[in-house]
FILUM-283432 format. One record per residue: residue number from 1; residue in one letter; x, y, z of N, C-alpha, C, O in turn. Coordinates in steps of 0.05 Angstrom, whole numbers. Layout:
<zati NUM romar A nX X nY Y nZ Z caX X caY Y caZ Z cX X cY Y cZ Z oX X oY Y oZ Z>
...
//
This chain:
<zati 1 romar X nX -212 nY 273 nZ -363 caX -209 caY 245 caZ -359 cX -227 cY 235 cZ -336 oX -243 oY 217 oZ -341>
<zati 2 romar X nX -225 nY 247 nZ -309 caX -243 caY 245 caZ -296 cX -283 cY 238 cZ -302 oX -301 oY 226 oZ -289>
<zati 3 romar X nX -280 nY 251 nZ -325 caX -316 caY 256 caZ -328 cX -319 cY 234 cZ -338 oX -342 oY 226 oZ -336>
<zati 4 romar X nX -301 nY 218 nZ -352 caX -305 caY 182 caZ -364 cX -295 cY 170 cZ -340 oX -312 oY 156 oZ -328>
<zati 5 romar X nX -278 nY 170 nZ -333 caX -274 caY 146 caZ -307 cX -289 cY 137 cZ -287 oX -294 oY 113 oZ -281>
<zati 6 romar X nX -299 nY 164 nZ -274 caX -312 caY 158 caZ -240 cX -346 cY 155 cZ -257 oX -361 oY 142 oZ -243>
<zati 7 romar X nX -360 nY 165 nZ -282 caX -380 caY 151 caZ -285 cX -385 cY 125 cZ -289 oX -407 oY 114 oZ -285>
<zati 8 romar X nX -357 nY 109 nZ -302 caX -355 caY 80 caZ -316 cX -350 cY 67 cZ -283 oX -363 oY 48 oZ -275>
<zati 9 romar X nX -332 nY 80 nZ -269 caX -330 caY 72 caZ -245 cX -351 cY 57 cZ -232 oX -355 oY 33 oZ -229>
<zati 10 romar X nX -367 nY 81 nZ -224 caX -394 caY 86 caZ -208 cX -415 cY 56 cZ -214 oX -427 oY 39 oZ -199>
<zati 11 romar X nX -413 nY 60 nZ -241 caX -435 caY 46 caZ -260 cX -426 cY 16 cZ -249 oX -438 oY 1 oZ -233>
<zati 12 romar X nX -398 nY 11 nZ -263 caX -395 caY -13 caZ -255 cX -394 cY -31 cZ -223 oX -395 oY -56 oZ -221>
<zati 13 romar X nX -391 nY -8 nZ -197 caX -386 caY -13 caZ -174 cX -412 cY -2 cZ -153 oX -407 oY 1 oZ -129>
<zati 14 romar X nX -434 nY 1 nZ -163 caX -449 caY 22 caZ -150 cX -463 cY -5 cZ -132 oX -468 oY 0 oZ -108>
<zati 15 romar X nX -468 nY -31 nZ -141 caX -488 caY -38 caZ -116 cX -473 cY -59 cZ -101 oX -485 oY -78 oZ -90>
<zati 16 romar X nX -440 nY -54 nZ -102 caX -423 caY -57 caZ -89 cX -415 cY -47 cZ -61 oX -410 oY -62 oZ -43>
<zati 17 romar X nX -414 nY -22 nZ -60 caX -408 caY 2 caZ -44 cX -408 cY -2 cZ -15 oX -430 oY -15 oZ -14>
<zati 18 romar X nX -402 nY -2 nZ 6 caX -404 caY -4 caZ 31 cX -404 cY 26 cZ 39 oX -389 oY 43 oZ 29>
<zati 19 romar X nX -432 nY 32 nZ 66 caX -426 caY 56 caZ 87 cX -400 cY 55 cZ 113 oX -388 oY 72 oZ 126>
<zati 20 romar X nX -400 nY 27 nZ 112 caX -379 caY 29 caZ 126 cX -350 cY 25 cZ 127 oX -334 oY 7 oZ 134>
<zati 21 romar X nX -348 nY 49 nZ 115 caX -312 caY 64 caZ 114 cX -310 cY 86 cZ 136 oX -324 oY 100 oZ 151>
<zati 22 romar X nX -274 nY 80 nZ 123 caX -265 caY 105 caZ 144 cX -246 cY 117 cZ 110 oX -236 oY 102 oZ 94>
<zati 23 romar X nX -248 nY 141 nZ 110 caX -239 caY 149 caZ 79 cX -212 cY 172 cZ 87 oX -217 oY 190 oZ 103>
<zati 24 romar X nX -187 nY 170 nZ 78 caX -161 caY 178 caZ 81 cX -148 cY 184 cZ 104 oX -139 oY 205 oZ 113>
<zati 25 romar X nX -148 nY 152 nZ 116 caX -150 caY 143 caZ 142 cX -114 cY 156 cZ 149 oX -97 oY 144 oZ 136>
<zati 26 romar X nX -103 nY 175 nZ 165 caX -78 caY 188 caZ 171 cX -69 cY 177 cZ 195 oX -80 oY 184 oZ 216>
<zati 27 romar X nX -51 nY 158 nZ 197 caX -33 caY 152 caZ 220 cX -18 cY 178 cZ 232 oX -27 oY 180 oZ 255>
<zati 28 romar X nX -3 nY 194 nZ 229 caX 4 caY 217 caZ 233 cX 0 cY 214 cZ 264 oX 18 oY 211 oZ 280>
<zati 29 romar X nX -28 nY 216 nZ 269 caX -33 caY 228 caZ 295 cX -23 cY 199 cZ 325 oX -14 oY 204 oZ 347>
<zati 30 romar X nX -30 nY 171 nZ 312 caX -22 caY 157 caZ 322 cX 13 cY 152 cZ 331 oX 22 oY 132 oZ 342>
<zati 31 romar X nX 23 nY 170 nZ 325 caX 60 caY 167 caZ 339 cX 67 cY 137 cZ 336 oX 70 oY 122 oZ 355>
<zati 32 romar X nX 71 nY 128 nZ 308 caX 70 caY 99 caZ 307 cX 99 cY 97 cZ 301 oX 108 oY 111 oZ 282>
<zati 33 romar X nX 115 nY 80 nZ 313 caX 144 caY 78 caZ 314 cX 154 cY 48 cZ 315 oX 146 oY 27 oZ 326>
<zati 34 romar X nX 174 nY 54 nZ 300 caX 197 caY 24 caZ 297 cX 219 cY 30 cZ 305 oX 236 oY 39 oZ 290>
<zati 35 romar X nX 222 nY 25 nZ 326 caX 251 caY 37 caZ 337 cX 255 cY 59 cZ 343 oX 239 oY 72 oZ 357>
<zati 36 romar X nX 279 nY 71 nZ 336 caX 269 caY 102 caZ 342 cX 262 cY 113 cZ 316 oX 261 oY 138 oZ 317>
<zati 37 romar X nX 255 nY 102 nZ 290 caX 237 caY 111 caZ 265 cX 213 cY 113 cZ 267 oX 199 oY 93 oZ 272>
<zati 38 romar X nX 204 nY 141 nZ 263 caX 168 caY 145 caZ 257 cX 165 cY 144 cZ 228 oX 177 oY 155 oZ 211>
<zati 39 romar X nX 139 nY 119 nZ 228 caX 129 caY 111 caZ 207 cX 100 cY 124 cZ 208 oX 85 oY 123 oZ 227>
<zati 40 romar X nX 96 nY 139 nZ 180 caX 67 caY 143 caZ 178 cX 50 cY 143 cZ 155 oX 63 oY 127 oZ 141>
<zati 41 romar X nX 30 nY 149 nZ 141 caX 17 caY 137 caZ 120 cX -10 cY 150 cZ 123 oX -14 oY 164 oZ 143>
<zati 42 romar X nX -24 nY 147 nZ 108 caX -43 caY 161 caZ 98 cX -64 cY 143 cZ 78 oX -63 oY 150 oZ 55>
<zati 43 romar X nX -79 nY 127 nZ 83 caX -94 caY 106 caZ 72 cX -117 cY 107 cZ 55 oX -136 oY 99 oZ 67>
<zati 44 romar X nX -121 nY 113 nZ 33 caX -148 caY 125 caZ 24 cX -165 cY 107 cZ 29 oX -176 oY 120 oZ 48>
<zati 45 romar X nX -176 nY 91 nZ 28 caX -203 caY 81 caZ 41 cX -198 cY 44 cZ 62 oX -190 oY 23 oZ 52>
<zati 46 romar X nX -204 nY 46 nZ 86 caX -209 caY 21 caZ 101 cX -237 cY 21 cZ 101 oX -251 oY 41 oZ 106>
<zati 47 romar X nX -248 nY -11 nZ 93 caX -268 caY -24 caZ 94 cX -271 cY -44 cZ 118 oX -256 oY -63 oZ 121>
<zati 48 romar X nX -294 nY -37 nZ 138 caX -304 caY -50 caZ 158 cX -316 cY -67 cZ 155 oX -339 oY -66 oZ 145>
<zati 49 romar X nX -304 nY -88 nZ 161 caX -316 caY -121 caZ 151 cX -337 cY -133 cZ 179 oX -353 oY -152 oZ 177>
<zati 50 romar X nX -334 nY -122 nZ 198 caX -338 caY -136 caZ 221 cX -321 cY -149 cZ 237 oX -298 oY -158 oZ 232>
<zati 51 romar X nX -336 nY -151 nZ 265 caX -317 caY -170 caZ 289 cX -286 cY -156 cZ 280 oX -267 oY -170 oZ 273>
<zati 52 romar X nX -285 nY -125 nZ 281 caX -259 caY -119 caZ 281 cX -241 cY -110 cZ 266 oX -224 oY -93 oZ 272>
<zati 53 romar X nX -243 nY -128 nZ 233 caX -233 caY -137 caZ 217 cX -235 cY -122 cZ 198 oX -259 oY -118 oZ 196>
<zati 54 romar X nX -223 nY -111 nZ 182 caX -211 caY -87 caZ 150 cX -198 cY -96 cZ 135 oX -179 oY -110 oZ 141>
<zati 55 romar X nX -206 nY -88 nZ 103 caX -198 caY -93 caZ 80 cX -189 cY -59 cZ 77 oX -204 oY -40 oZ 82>
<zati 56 romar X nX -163 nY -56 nZ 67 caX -147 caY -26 caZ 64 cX -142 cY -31 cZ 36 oX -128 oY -49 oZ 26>
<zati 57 romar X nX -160 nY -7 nZ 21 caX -168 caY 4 caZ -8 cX -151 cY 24 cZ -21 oX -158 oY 47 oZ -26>
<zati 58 romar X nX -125 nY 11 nZ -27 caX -105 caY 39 caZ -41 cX -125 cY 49 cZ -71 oX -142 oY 32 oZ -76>
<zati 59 romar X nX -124 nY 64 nZ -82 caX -131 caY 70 caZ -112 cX -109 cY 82 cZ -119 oX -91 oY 93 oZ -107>
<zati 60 romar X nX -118 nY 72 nZ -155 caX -91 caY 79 caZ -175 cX -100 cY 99 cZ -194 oX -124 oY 106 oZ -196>
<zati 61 romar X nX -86 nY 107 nZ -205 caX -95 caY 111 caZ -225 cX -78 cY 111 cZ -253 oX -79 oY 127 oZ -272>
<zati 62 romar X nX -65 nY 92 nZ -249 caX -42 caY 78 caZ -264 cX -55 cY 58 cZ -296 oX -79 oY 63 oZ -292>
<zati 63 romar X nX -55 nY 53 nZ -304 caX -60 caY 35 caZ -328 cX -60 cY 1 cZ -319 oX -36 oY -5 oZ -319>
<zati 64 romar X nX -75 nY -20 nZ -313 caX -78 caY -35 caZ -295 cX -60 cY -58 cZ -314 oX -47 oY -76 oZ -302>
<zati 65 romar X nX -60 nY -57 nZ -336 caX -52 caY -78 caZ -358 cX -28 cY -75 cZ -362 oX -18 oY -86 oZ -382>
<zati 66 romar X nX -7 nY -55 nZ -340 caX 16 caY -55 caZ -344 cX 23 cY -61 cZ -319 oX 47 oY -67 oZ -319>
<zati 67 romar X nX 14 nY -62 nZ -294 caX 20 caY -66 caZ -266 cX 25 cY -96 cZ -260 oX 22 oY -101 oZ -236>
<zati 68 romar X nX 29 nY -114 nZ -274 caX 19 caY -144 caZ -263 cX 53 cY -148 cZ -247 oX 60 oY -168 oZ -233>
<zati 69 romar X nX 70 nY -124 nZ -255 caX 100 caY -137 caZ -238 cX 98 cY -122 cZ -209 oX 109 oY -128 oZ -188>
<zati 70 romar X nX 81 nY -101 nZ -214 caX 81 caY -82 caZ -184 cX 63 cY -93 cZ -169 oX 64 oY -85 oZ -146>
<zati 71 romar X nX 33 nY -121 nZ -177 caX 26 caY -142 caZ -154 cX 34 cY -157 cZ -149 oX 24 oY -177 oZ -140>
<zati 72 romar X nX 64 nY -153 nZ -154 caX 69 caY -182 caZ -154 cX 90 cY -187 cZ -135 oX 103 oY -167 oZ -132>
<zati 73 romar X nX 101 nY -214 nZ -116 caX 108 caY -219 caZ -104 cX 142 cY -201 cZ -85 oX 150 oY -199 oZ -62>
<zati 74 romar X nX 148 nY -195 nZ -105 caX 162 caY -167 caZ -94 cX 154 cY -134 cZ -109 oX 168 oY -115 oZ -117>
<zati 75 romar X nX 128 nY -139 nZ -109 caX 111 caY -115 caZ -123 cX 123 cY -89 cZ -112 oX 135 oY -91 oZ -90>
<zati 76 romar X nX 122 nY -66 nZ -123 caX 116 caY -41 caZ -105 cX 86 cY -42 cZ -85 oX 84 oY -40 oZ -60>
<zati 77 romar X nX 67 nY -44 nZ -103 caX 33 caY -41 caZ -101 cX 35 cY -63 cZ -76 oX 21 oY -60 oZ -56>
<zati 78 romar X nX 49 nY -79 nZ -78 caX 43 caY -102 caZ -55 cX 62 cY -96 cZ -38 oX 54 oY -102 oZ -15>
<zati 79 romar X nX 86 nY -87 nZ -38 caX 99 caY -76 caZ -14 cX 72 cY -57 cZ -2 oX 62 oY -65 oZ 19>
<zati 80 romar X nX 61 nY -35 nZ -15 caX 49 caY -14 caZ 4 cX 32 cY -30 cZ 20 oX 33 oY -31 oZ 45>
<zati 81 romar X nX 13 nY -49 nZ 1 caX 3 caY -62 caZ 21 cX 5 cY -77 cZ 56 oX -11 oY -80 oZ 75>
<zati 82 romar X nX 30 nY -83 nZ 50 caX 40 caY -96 caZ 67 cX 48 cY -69 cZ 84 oX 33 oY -63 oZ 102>
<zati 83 romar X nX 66 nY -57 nZ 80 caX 67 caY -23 caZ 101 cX 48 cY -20 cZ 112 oX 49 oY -16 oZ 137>
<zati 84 romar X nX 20 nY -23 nZ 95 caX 0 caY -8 caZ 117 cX -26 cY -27 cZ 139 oX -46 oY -23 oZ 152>
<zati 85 romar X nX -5 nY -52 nZ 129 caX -5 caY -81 caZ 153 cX 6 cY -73 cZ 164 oX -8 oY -62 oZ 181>
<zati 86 romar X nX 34 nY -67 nZ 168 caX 48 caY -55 caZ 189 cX 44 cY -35 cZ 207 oX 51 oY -37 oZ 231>
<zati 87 romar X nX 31 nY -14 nZ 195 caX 25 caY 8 caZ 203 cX 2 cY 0 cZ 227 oX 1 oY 8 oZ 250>
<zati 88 romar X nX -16 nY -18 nZ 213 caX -39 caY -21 caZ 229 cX -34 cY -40 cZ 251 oX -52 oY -44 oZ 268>
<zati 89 romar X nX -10 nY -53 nZ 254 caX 1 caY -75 caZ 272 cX 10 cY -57 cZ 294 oX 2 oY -63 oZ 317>
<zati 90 romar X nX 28 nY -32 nZ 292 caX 39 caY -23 caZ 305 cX 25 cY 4 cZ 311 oX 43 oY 19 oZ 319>
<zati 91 romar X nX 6 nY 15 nZ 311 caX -14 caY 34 caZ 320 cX -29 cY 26 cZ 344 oX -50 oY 13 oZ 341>
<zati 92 romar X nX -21 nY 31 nZ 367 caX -41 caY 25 caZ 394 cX -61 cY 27 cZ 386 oX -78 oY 10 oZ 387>
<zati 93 romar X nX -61 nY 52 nZ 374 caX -92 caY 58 caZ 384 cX -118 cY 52 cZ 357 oX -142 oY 57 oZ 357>
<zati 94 romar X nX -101 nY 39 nZ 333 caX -116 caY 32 caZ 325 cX -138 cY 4 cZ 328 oX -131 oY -19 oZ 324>
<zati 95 romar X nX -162 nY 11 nZ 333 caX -177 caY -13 caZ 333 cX -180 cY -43 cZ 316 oX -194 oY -62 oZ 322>
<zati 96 romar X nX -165 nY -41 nZ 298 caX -175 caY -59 caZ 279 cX -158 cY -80 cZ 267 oX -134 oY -78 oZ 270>
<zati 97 romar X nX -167 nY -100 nZ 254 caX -139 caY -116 caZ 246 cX -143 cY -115 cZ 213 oX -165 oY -119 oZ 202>
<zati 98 romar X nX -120 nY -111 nZ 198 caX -123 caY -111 caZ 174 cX -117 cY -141 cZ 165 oX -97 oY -154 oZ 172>
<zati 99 romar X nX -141 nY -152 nZ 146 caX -145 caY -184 caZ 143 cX -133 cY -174 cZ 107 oX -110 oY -181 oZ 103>
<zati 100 romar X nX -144 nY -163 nZ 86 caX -131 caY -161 caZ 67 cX -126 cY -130 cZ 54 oX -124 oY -109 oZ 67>
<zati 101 romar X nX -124 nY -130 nZ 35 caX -104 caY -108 caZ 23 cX -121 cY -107 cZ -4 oX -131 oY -129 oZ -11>
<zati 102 romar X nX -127 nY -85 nZ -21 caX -137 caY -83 caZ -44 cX -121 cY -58 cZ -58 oX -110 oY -38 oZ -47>
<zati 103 romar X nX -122 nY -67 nZ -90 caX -111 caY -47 caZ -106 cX -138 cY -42 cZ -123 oX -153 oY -59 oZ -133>
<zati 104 romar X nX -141 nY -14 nZ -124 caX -169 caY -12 caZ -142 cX -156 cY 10 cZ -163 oX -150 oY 33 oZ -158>
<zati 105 romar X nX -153 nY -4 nZ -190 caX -153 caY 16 caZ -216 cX -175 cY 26 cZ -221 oX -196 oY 13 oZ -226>
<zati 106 romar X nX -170 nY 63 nZ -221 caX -190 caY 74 caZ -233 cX -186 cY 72 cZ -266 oX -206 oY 75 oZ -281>
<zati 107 romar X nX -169 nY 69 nZ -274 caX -175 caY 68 caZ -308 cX -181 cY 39 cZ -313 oX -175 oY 19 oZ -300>
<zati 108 romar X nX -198 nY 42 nZ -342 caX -205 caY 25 caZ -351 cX -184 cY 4 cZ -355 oX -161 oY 10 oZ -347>
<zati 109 romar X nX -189 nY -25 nZ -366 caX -166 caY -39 caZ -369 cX -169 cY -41 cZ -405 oX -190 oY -53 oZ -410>
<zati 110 romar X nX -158 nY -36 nZ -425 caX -162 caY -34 caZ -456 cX -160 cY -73 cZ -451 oX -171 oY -84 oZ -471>
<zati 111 romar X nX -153 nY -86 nZ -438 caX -160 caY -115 caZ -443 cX -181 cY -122 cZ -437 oX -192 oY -135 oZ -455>
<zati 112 romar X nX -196 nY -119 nZ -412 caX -225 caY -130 caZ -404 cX -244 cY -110 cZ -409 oX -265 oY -119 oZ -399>
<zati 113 romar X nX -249 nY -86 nZ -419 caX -264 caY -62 caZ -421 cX -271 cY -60 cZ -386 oX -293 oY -49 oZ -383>
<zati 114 romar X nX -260 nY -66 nZ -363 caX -278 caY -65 caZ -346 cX -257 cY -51 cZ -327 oX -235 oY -50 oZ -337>
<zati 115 romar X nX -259 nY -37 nZ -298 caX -236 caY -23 caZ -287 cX -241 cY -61 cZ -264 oX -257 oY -77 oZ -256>
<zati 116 romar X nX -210 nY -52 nZ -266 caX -198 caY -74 caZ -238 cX -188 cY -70 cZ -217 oX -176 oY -49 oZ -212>
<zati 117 romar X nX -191 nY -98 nZ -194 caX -192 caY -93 caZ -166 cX -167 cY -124 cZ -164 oX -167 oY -145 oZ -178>
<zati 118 romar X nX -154 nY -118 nZ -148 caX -131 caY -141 caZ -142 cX -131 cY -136 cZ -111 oX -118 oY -119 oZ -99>
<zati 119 romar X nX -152 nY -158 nZ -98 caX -141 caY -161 caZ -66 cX -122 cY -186 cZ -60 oX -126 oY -207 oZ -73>
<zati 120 romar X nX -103 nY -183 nZ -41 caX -77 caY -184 caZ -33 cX -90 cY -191 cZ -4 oX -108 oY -178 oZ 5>
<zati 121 romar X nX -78 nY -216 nZ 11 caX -70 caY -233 caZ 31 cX -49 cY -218 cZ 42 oX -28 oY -224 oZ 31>
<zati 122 romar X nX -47 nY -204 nZ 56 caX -18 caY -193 caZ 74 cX -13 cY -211 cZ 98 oX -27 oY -208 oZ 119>
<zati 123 romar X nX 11 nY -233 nZ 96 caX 18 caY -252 caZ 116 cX 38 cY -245 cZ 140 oX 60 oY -235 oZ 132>
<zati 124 romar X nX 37 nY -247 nZ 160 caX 51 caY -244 caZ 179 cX 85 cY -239 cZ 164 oX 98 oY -219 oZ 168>
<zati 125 romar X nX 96 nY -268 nZ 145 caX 112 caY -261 caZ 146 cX 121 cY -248 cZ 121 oX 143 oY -254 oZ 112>
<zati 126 romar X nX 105 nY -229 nZ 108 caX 110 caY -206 caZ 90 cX 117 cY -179 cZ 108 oX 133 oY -162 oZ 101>
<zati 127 romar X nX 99 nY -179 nZ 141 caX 109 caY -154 caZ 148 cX 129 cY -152 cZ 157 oX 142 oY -131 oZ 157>
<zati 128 romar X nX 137 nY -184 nZ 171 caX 159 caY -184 caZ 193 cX 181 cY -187 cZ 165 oX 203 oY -189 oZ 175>
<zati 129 romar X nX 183 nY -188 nZ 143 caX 204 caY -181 caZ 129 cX 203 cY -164 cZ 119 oX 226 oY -160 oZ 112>
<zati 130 romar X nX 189 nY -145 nZ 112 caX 181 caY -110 caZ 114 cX 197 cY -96 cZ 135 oX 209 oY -75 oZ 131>
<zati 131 romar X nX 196 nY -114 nZ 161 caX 201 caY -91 caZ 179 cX 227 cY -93 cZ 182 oX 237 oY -71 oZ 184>
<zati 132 romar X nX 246 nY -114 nZ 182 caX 272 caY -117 caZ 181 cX 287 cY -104 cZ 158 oX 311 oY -100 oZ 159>
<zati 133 romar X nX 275 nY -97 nZ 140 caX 283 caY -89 caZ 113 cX 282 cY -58 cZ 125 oX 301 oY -46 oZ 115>
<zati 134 romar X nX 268 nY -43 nZ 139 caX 265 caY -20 caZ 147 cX 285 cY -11 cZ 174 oX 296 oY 9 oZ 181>
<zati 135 romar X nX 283 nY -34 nZ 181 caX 294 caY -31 caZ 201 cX 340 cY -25 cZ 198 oX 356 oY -12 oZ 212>
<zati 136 romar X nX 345 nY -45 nZ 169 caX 361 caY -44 caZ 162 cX 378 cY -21 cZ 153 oX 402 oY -16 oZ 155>
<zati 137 romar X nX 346 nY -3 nZ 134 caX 360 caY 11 caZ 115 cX 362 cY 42 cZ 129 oX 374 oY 61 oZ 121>
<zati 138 romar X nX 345 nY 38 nZ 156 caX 343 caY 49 caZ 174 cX 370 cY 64 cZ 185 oX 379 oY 87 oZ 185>
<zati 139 romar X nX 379 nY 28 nZ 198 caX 402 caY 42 caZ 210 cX 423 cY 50 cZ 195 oX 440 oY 64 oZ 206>
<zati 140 romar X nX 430 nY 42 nZ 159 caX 443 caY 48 caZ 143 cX 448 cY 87 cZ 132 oX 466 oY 103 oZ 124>
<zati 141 romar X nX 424 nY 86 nZ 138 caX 415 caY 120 caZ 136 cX 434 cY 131 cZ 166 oX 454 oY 146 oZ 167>
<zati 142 romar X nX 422 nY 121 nZ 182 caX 436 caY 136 caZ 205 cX 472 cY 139 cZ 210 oX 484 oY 157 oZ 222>
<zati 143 romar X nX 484 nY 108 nZ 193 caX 502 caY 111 caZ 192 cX 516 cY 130 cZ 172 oX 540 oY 131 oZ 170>
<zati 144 romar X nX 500 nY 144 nZ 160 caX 512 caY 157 caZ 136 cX 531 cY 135 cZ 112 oX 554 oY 139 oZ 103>
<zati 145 romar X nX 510 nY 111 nZ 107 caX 521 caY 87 caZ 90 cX 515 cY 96 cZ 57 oX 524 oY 91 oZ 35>
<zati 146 romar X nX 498 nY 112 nZ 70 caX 485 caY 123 caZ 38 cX 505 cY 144 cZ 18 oX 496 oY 154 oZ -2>
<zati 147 romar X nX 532 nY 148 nZ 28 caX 541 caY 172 caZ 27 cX 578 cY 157 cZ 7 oX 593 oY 168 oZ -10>
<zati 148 romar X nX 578 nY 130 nZ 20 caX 595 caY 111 caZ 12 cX 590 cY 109 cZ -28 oX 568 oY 104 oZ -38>
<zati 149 romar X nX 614 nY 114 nZ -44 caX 617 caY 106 caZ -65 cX 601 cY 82 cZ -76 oX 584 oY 83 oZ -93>
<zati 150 romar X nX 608 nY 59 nZ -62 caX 608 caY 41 caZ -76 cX 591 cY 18 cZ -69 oX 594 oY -6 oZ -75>
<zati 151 romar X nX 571 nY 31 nZ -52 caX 540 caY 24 caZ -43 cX 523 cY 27 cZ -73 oX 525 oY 44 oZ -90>
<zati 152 romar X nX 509 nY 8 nZ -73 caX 488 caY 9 caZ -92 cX 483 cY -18 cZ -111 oX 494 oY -40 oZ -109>
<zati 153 romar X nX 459 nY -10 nZ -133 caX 453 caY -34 caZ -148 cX 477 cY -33 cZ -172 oX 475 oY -54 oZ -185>
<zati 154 romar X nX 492 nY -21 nZ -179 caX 503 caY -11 caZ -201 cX 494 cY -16 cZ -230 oX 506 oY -21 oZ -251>
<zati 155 romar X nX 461 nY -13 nZ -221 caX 445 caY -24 caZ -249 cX 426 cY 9 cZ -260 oX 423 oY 16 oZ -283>
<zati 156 romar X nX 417 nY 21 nZ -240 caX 396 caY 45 caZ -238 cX 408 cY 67 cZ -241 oX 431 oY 71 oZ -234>
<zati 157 romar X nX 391 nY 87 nZ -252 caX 406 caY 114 caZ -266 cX 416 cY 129 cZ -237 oX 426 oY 151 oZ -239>
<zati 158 romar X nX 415 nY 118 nZ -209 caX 426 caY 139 caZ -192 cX 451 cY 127 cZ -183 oX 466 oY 142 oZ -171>
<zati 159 romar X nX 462 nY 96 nZ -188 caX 479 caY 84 caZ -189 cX 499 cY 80 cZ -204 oX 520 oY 68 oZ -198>
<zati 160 romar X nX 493 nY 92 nZ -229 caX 507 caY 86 caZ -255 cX 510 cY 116 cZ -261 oX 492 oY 133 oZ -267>
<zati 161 romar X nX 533 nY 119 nZ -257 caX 543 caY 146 caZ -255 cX 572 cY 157 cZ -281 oX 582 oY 180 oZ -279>
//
């Protein structure tokens, strides 16, 4: 699968390309914390825009013509995004400010013959409701809330019992 993708890839993105990345960028080492929770992440590619400023490059390799609910306003694909706003908010020592967020499908799309890219606006207040949401389920964990019967969506196969 590989030997069709990353050539159609290549072909279609080649005089695109920037040297300046940083490629499976690991918070890990940064001790980045919300409370007393360590958050960490692992970023496959940040793009150096200048004066500071980064575009953070998740890749998929998902089928792009079925994802339009995971960009979307309570996306998965757009939550990560927003995490690794966070991540980069709350890292001392990272230098940089993340201005947007990209999803890059490596597979083709069978609707446009062409592979797709969806960059994402990450707004202050997507993280600061990110982080309360973490912050919540956080302390729910610590309380051992997760452990309670009659917690849940009672819609999802780990709920519906």
């Amino acid at each position: 699968m590989a030997e069709t993708i990353l050539p159609s890839y290549y072909h279609q993105y080649r005089d695109t390309f920037s040297s300046q990345v940083l490629l499976e960028y690991d918070f890990r080492p940064h001790n980045v914390t919300l409370g007393d929770l360590r958050l960490t992440g692992k970023i496959d590619k940040i793009e150096l825009l200048g004066s500071s400023q980064v575009n953070v490059i998740d890749y998929k390799t998902s089928n792009p013509d079925t994802k339009a609910k995971a960009l979307g306003p309570q996306g998965e694909y757009r939550r990560q995004l927003v995490f690794y706003k966070l991540l980069t908010e709350l890292a001392d020592q990272f230098p940089y400010t993340m201005v947007s967020g990209e999803i890059d499908f490596l597979q083709i799309s069978a609707k446009t013959g062409k592979h797709l890219k969806k960059r994402l606006i990450v707004t202050d207040h997507g993280t600061a409701e990110l982080k309360k949401t973490i912050e919540q389920v956080w302390q729910e964990i610590k309380a051992l809330r997760f452990l309670e019967k009659d917690v849940g969506c009672g819609e999802c196969q780990y709920c519906v019992v």
